[in-house]
PLY file of the C-alpha trace (Angstrom):
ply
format ascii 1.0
element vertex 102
property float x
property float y
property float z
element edge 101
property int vertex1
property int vertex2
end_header
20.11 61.76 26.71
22.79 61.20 24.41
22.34 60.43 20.62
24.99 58.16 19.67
25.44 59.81 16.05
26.91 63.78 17.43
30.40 64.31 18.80
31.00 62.74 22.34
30.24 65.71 24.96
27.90 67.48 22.86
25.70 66.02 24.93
26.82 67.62 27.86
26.79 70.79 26.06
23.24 71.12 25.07
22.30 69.73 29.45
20.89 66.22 28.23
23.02 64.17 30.53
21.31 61.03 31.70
21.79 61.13 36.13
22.11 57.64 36.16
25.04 58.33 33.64
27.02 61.25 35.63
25.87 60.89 39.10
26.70 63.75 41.65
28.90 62.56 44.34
26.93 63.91 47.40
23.66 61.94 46.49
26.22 58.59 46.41
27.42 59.31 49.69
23.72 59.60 51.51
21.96 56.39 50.58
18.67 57.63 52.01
19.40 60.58 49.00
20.65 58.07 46.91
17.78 55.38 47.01
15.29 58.11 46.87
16.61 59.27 43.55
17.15 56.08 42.02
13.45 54.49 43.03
12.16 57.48 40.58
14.96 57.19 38.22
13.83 55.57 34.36
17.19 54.04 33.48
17.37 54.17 29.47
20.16 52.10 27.75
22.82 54.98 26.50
25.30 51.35 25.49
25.28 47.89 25.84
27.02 48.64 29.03
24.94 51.00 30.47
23.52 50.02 34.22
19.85 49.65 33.88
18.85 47.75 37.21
18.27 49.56 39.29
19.65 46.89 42.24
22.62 47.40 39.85
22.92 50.36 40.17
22.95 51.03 44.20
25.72 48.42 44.17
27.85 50.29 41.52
26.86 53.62 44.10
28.12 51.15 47.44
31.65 50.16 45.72
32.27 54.31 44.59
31.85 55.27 48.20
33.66 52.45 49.13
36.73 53.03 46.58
36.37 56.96 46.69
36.14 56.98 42.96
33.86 56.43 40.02
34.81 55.28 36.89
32.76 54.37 33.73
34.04 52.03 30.83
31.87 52.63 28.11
28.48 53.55 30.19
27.41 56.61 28.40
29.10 56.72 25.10
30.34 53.92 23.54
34.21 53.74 23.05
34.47 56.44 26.33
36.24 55.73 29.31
36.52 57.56 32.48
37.45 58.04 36.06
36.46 60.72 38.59
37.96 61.59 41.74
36.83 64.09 44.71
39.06 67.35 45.48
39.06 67.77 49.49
39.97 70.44 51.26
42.03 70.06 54.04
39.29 69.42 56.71
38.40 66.81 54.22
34.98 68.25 52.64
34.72 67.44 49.16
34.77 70.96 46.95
35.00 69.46 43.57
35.65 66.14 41.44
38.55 65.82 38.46
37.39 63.75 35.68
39.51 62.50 32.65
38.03 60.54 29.63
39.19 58.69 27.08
0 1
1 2
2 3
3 4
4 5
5 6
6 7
7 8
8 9
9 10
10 11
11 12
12 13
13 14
14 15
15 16
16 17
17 18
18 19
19 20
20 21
21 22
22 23
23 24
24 25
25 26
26 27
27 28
28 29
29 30
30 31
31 32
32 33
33 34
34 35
35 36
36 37
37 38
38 39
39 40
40 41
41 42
42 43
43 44
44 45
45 46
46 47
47 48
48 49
49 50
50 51
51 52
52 53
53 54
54 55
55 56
56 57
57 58
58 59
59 60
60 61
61 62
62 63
63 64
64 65
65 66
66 67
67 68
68 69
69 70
70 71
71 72
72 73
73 74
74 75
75 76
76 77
77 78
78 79
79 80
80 81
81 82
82 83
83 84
84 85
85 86
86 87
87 88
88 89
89 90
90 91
91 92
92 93
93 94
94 95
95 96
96 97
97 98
98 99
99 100
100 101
């Protein structure tokens, strides 16, 4: 989990990355995957913005499946912003996401 006080992304670095806080975009699009993983999920404040319910949270999962990407306004780190999009091939499989923060 992050610690507020080191460099944003260091957190990242060292593998402590919260999964409510980056979640991988093939357990969104199964919600049988998706509510199994959340019902075991703890859900620790990162910010004051951070999703913590866990109701919350499978709504904020429904509207990135419904939009077809994720973004994140001060979730993880405070004064971080971000988007995420998928990368499909051309039979439409997602093969990787493109994130950009700010």
């Amino acid at each position: 989990f992050a610690d507020q006080r080191r460099a944003p992304g260091d957190h990242v670095r060292r593998g402590e990355v919260a999964l409510h806080a980056a979640m991988d975009l093939h357990m969104l699009r199964s919600p049988f995957r998706r509510d199994t993983v959340i019902k075991r999920l703890p859900l620790p404040r990162l910010t004051p913005a951070t999703i913590t319910d866990k109701e919350r949270l499978r709504e904020e999962c429904d509207l990135i499946v419904r939009q077809g990407y994720a973004s994140d306004c001060e979730e993880f780190v405070t004064g971080l912003n971000a988007v995420a999009v998928p990368v499909r091939d051309e039979g439409g499989i997602v093969r990787a996401t493109i994130a950009v923060h700010a």
